[in-house]
Every structure is written in structure tokens, then in C-alpha cells.
C-alpha positions as CSV (number, residue, x, y, z in Angstrom):
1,X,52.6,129.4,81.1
2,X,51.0,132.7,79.8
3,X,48.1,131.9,81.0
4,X,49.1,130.8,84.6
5,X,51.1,134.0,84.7
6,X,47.3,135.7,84.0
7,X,46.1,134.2,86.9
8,X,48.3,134.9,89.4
9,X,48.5,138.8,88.3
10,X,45.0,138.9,88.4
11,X,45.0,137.7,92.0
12,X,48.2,139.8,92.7
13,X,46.6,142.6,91.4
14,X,43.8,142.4,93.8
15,X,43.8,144.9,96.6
16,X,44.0,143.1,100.3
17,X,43.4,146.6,102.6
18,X,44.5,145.6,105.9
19,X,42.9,148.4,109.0
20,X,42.2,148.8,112.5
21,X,39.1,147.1,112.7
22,X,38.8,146.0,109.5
23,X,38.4,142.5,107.5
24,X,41.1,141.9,104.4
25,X,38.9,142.6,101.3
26,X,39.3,141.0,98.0
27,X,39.5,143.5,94.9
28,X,39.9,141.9,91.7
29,X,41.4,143.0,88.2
30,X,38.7,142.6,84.8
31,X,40.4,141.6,82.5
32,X,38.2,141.2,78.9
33,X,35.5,138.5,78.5
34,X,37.8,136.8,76.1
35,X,40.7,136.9,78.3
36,X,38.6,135.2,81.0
37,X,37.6,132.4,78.3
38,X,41.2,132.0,77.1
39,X,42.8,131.8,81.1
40,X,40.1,128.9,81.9
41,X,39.8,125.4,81.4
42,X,36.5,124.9,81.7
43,X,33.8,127.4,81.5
44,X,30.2,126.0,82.5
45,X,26.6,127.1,83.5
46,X,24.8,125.2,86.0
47,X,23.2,125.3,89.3
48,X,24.9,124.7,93.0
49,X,23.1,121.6,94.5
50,X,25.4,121.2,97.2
51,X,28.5,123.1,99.3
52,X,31.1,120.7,101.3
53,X,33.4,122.7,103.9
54,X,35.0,122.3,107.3
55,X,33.1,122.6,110.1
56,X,35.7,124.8,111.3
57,X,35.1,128.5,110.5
58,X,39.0,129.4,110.7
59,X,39.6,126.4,108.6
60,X,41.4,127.4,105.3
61,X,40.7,123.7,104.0
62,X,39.0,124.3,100.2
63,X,35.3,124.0,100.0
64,X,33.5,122.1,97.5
65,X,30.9,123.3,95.1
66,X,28.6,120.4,93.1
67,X,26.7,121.5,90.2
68,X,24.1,120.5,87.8
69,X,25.5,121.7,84.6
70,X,23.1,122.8,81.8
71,X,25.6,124.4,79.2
72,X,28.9,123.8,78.2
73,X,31.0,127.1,76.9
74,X,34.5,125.6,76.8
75,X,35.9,122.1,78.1
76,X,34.3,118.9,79.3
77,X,31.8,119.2,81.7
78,X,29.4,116.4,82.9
79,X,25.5,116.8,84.5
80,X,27.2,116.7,88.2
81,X,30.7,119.2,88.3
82,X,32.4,119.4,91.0
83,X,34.7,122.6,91.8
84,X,37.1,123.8,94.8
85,X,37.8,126.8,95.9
86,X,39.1,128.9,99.2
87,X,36.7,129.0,101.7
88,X,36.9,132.6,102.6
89,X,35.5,135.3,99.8
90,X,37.7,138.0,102.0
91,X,40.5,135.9,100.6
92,X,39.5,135.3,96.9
93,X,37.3,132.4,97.4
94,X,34.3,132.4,94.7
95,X,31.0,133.2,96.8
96,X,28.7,131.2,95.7
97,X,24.8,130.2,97.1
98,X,23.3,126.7,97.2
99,X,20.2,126.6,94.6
100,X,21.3,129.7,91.9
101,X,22.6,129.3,88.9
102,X,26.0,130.7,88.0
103,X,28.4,130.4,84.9
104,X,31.8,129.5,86.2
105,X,35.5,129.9,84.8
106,X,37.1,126.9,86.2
107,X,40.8,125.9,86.3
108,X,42.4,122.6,86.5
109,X,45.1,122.1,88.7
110,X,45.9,123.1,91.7
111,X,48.2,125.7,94.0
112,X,49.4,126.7,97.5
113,X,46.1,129.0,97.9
114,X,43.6,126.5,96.6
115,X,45.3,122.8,97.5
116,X,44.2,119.9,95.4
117,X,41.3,117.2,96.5
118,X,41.3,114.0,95.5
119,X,38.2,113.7,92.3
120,X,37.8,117.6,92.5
121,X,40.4,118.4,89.3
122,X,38.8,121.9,88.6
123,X,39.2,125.0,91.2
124,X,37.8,128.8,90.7
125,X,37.9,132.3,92.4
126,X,36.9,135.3,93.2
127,X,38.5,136.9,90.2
128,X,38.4,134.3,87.5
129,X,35.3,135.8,85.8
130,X,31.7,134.0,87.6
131,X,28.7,135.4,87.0
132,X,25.0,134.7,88.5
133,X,22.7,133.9,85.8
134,X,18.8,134.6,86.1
135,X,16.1,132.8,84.8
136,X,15.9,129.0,84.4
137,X,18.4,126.9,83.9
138,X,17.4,126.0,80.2
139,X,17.0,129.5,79.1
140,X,18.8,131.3,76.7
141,X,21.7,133.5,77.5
142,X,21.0,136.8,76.8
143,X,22.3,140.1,78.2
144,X,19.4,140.4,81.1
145,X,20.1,137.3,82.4
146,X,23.8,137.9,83.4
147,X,24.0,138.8,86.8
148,X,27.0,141.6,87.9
149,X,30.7,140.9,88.0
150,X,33.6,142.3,88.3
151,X,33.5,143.3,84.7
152,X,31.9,146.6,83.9
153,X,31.6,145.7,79.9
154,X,28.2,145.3,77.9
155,X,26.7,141.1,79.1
156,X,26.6,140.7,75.0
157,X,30.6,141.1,74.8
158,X,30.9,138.2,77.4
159,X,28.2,136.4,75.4
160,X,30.0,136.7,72.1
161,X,33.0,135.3,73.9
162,X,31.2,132.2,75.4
163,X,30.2,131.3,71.8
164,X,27.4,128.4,71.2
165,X,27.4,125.9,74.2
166,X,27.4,121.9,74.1
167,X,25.7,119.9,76.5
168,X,26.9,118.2,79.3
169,X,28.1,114.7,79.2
170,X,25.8,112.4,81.1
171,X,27.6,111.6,84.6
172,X,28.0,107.8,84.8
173,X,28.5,105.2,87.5
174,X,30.6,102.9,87.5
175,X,29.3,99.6,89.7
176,X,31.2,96.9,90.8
177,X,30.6,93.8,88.8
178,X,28.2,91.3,90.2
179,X,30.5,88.2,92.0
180,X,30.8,85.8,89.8
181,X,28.5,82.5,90.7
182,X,30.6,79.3,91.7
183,X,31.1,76.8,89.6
184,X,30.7,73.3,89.9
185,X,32.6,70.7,87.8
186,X,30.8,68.1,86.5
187,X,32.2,64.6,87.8
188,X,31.3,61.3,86.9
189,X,29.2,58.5,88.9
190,X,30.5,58.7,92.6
191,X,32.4,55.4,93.0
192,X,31.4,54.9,96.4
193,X,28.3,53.0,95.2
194,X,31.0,50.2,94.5
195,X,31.9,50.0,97.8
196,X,28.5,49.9,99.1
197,X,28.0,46.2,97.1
198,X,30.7,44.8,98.4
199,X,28.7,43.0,101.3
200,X,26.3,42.1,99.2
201,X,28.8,40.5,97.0
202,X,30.8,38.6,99.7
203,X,27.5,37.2,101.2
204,X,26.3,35.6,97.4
205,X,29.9,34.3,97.3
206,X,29.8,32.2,100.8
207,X,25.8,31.3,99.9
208,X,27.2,29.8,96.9
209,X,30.4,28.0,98.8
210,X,28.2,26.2,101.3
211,X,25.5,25.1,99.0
212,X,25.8,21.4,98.2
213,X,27.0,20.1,95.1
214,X,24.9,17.4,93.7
């Protein structure tokens, strides 16, 4: 509940400036790294390999983000992650670009401002903590590779609060079982070769009738 509550002051807290002639802008509270770690339910580091939305620019319908994990800081993550979000930054939405790397703070669930999809459990924003993260994938986190955020403190406090990361589970897929063959019972001989020798047996008969007796 506490950390639900987190959430949603950080979002309220955010300032949504509304001019003549001007867009709403997201502003966003920083709260410490380990506040960010604590208010998640999955914290990851991968790469964005692909980015689902509406076709509809006015569409408020979340967009999908599919990443290629490489670390694992808190939760279960597998190779392929797939995370919601709103589709406009102005709004909150996490702003992310197909092909770099980011570390996310993911949330599972889902609200009124981010609605649920069906297989997309996890959902992020603007102000949950994301970073960009330089260098390759593999590479070790260290301060020069973390990107800006909305969180002015040293890169090794954030580090210190990620701790030591797993690795991903390996994304499986399940494939229908192969159909079952038919199978054929074994029977016995067909009796219809019986009632293939019955002419043959009524012709011996009447050969034998009308042959004379001696």
C-alpha cells in the first residue's frame, strides 16, 4: 500500500503546466535510488528490440516496449520482457528508443492511466526511475555508463542500490503437442474368407451326390 501511495505522489507531484500555445509537460519528483528499488517490482537492464502502439497519434491506448534483458537487479525477468506504458511522454509515458539500452523500474499491475494488456503484467513511467545505459549490453555497470535521469545524485549511489544482478531466465516456448497418430486395433483373421468357400463347398457336395455308387 506504501508503496502504491509512492507512486502515485510521485506522479501527483509532477508538474502538468498548461499555456497558451503550449504542450502539458511532465515534471517528475526523485525520490532516492533506493526508494526507486523499493517502489518497483522489477528492476531490469536490457535493450528495446521492438515498440507496439496505435496507429493513431491521439490514441491514449498503452504502448508496448520488448526487451532483451541482460541483467537482472530485482524480480524475475526473462531474455524477452515485455513492458506497457502511456503513449505520450507529455503525459508521463517512459520515452524510450528502439535499439538502446536502458535499466527500467517496472511495476506490475495496472491503473486508469496505464490500462492492463493481456501477457504485458509489468508497466513503467516517466518518473519511476529509467535510465539510458552506455556501452554494451554485457558491460559492467559503472558510474560512466548511466545515462541522465531525473535524479541529480552520484550514478554509484544508484549502483549501490541495484546490488549484484542475476541473469535472465531463458524465455521458453511452449508448442502444441504433436497429434497423436491413430491407432489401429489388432483384429483377428477377417471371417469373410469363410464366406468366400461356401461355393466351393456346395459344388464338392452335389459332385459327390450325383456320383454313382458302386
Amino acid at each position: 500500500m506504501l508503496r502504491r501511495l509512492a507512486i502515485v505522489f510521485a506522479l501527483l507531484t509532477g508538474v502538468l503546466v498548461v499555456e497558451p500555445g503550449t504542450a502539458f509537460a511532465c515534471s517528475c519528483a526523485a525520490p532516492p535510488p533506493t526508494e526507486l528499488v523499493n517502489s518497483a517490482d522489477s528492476v531490469f537492464r536490457g535493450v528495446i528490440t521492438t515498440r507496439t502502439s496505435s496507429d493513431d497519434p491521439l490514441d491514449n491506448e498503452p504502448v508496448t516496449f520488448t526487451f532483451s534483458v541482460g541483467a537482472v537487479y530485482k524480480g524475475e525477468a526473462t531474455e524477452q520482457l515485455r513492458v506497457r506504458s502511456h503513449p505520450q511522454s507529455a503525459t508521463c509515458g517512459a520515452d524510450f528508443e528502439v535499439g538502446k539500452q536502458y535499466l527500467v523500474f517496472a511495476i506490475s499491475g495496472s491503473t486508469d492511466w496505464v490500462p492492463p494488456i493481456e501477457n504485458v503484467p509489468l508497466y513503467t513511467h516517466l518518473c519511476a526511475g529509467n535510465r539510458p545505459i552506455l556501452g554494451a549490453p554485457d558491460a559492467t555497470l559503472v558510474p560512466a555508463n548511466i545515462g541522465p535521469g531525473m535524479d541529480t545524485r552520484p550514478a554509484s549511489e544508484l549502483i549501490s542500490a541495484l546490488g549484484t544482478p542475476s541473469t535472465p531466465a531463458k524465455t521458453t516456448t511452449i508448442s502444441p503437442s504433436p497429434a497423436a497418430a491413430p491407432t489401429r486395433e489388432t483384429a483377428g483373421p477377417s471371417p469373410w474368407w469363410l464366406l468366400a468357400l461356401l461355393p466351393l463347398g456346395a459344388a464338392t457336395w452335389l459332385l459327390l451326390r450325383r456320383r454313382p455308387h458302386s
